[in-house]
N, C-alpha and C positions, 0 to 999 in steps of 0.2 A: 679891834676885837679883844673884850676882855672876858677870862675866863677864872674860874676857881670860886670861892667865898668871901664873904664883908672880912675873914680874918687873914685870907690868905690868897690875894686876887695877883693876876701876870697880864700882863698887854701882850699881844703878840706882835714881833717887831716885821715889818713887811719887806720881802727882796735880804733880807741875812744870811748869807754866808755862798753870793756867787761867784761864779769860776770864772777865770778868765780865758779869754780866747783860746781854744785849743785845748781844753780840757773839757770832758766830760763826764761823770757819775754814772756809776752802774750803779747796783742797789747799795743805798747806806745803810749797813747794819750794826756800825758801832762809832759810837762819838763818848769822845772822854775832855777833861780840860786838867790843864797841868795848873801848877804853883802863879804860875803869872797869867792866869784866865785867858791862855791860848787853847785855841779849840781844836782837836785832832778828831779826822771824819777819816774811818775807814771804809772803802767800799769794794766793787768788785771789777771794775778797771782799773787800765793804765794811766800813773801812777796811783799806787791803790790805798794811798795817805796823805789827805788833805789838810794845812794847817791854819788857820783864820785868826784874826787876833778877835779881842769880845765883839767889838763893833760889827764884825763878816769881814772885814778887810782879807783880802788873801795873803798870803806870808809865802809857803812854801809849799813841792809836795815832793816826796820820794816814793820809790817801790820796796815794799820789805821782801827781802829775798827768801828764796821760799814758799811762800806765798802767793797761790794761783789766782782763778777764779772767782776760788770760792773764800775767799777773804772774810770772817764771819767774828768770832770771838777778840773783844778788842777790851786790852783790861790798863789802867796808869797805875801805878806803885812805887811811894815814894818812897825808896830805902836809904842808909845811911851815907853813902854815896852820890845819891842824885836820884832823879825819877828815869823812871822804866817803862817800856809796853811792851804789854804782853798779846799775842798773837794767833792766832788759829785758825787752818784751812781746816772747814770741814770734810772737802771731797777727796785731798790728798794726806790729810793728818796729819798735817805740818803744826808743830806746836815750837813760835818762838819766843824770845826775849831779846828787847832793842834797847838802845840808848834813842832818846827823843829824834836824835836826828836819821837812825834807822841801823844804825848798824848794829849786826847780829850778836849776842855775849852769849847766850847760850842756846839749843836747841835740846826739847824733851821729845825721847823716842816712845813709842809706840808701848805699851806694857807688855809682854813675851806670856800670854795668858792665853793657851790652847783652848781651855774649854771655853773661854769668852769669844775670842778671834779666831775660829776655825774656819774653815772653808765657807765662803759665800754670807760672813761675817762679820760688815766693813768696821771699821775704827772711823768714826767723823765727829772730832772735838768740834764742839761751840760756844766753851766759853771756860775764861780762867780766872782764878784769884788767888790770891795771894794771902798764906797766915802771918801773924805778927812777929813768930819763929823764924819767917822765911818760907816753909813751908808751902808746895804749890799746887792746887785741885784743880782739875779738870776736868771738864763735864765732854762725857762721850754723846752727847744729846740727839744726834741726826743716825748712830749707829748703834748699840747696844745696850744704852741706859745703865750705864756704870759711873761710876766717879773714880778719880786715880790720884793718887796724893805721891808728890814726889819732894825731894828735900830743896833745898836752898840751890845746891849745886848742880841737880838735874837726875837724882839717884830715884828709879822708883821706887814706894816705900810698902803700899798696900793701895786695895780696891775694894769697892761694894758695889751694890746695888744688882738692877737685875730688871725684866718689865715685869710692870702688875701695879695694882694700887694698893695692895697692904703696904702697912710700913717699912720705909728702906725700897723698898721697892717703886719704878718710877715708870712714867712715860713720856720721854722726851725730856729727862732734865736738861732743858734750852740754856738758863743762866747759872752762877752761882757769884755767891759772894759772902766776905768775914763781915761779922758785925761785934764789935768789942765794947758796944758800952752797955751798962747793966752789971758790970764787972764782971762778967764770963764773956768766953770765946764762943761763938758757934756759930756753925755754917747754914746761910737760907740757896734753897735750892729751888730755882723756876720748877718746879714740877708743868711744864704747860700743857701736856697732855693729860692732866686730873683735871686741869682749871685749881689748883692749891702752887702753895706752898710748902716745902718741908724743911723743916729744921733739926740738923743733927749737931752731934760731937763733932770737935777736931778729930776724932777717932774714927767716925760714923755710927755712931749711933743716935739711931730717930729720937729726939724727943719730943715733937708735935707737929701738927699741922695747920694750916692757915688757910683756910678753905673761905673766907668771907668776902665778899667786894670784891673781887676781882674776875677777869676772865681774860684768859692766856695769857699768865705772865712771863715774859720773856727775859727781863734782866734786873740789876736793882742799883740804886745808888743810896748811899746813907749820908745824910748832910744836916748835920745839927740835930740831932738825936728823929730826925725823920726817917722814911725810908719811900723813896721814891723808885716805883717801875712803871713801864711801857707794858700795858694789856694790849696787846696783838689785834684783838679786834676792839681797836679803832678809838682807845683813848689811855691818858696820864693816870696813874692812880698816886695817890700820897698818905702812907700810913702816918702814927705818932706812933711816938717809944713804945708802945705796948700794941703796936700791931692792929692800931682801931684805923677806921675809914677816917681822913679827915677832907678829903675832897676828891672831885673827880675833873681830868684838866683836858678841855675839848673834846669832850666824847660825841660820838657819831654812831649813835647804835643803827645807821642805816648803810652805812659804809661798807661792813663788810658782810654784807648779804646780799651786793652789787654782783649781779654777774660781769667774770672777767677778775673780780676782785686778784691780788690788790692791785694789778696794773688799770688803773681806772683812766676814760678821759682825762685831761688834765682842767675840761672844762667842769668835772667833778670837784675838785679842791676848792675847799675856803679855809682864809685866812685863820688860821687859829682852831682849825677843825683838822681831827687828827682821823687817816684810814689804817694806817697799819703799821706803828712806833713800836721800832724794832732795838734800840737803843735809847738810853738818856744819859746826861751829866749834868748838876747844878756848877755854878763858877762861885768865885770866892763873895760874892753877891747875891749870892739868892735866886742868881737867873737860871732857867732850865733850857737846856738842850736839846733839841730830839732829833733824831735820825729813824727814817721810815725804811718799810721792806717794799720798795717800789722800783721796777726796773731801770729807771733813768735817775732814781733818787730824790728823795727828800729832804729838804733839814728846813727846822719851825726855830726860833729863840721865843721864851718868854721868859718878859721884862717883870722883874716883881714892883711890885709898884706900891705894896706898903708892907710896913712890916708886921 
């Protein structure tokens, strides 16, 4: 099954990245890939980090402590020391930082913001990035539609945001993430409850919106001046450096209008057809990733197959 354009086509590789006996997949809702195009799936069982080398081969898995249920926000960050993952329960608001092999280096608490978090007001991060500073954002995206920037060492710094769709204003900011080429810094936020995107300051301030091609985007990854996310319902999108459409990778506009959705039959699934890509990562090759929102779990690879 091949999908995408004559300039930008992926095979879809069949049976990639199964478990071995004795393990099984709750929902996978974050896949990232390190420096040596190992594949890290987080989901929402025991052990709740999976590691695959490019091929699907199993490697490894640990539990990040901490880290319940709802295992959801899952971010790689290579600093001058080695690579990092970063972490987030959205039901308990556990926000961590590991070394690859899981152990905890730092935890960010909760922001101390009465008028935001007052009574009957949950905190439930979904997702984290990392500035070129150090610098750490988090998206409150399941609880109050704020962002929270805290420093390198764990210190919180400031917040915004708030519900509503004027600017700065959000519903459900689900991802976020830095994009540093263009020669400025600045932050793209899943807005997935507008169907856009937003784009502020390191500071937070709005500078525009990204309302085109897409629906419900959920997360982003930037690989070779591209920028690739997972639309929620039910397919790959892939911007160029200027934020134009340049394809769209197995979409299934019938998928998530399934009643039951997204826990569907499994005799619904085809190959290289996506219901509800809740995560992606490209590998130091061109291949894409994806990890679905499906209760026993998903994971798709597509092989790029020209350049």
């Amino acid at each position: 099954m091949r999908t995408g354009t004559s300039a930008m086509q992926f095979e879809a590789v069949e049976g990639w990245g199964r478990l071995p006996e004795g393990y099984a997949f709750g929902y996978t809702h974050g896949i990232v890939a390190d420096a040596e195009d190992r594949i890290y799936v987080l989901h929402t069982s025991k052990p709740n980090v999976v590691v695959f080398d490019r091929e699907g081969r199993f490697l490894t898995a640990w539990h990040a402590d901490g880290i319940g249920d709802n295992a959801h926000g899952f971010y790689l960050h290579r600093e001058r020391d080695g690579e990092y993952l970063y972490i987030s329960d959205c039901n308990t608001g556990a926000v961590v930082k590991t070394t690859l092999q899981g152990e905890v280096v730092l935890r960010l608490d909760k922001p101390d913001l009465p008028d935001v978090y007052g009574e009957g007001k949950p905190y439930r991060p979904t997702d984290i990035a990392v500035a070129p500073n150090g610098d750490i954002y988090v998206t409150d995206g399941y609880g109050q539609n704020w962002i929270h920037r805290y420093s390198a060492s764990g210190e919180w710094l400031f917040s915004w945001g708030g519900t509503g769709s004027e600017p700065g204003l959000m519903k459900c900011p689900h991802g976020i993430s830095v994009k540093t080429s263009g020669g400025e810094t600045e932050l793209y936020v899943a807005d997935r409850g507008n169907n856009r995107i937003q784009v502020f300051t390191p500071d937070g301030a709005h500078k525009r919106f990204i309302d085109h091609d897409m629906d419900r985007p959920c997360s982003f990854y930037f690989h070779e001046g591209r920028m690739y996310f997972p639309d929620l319902n039910s397919r790959v999108t892939i911007f160029d450096e200027h934020d134009r459409l340049l394809t769209h990778l197995g979409e299934d506009q019938q998928a998530y209008k399934q009643a039951g959705w997204p826990n569907l039959p499994k005799s619904y699934f085809r190959l290289g057809r996506f219901s509800s890509p809740h995560g992606l990562c490209v590998d130091s090759r061109g291949d894409v990733y994806v990890a679905e929102w499906i209760s026993d779990g998903r994971l798709t690879k597509l092989k790029r197959v020209n350049a």
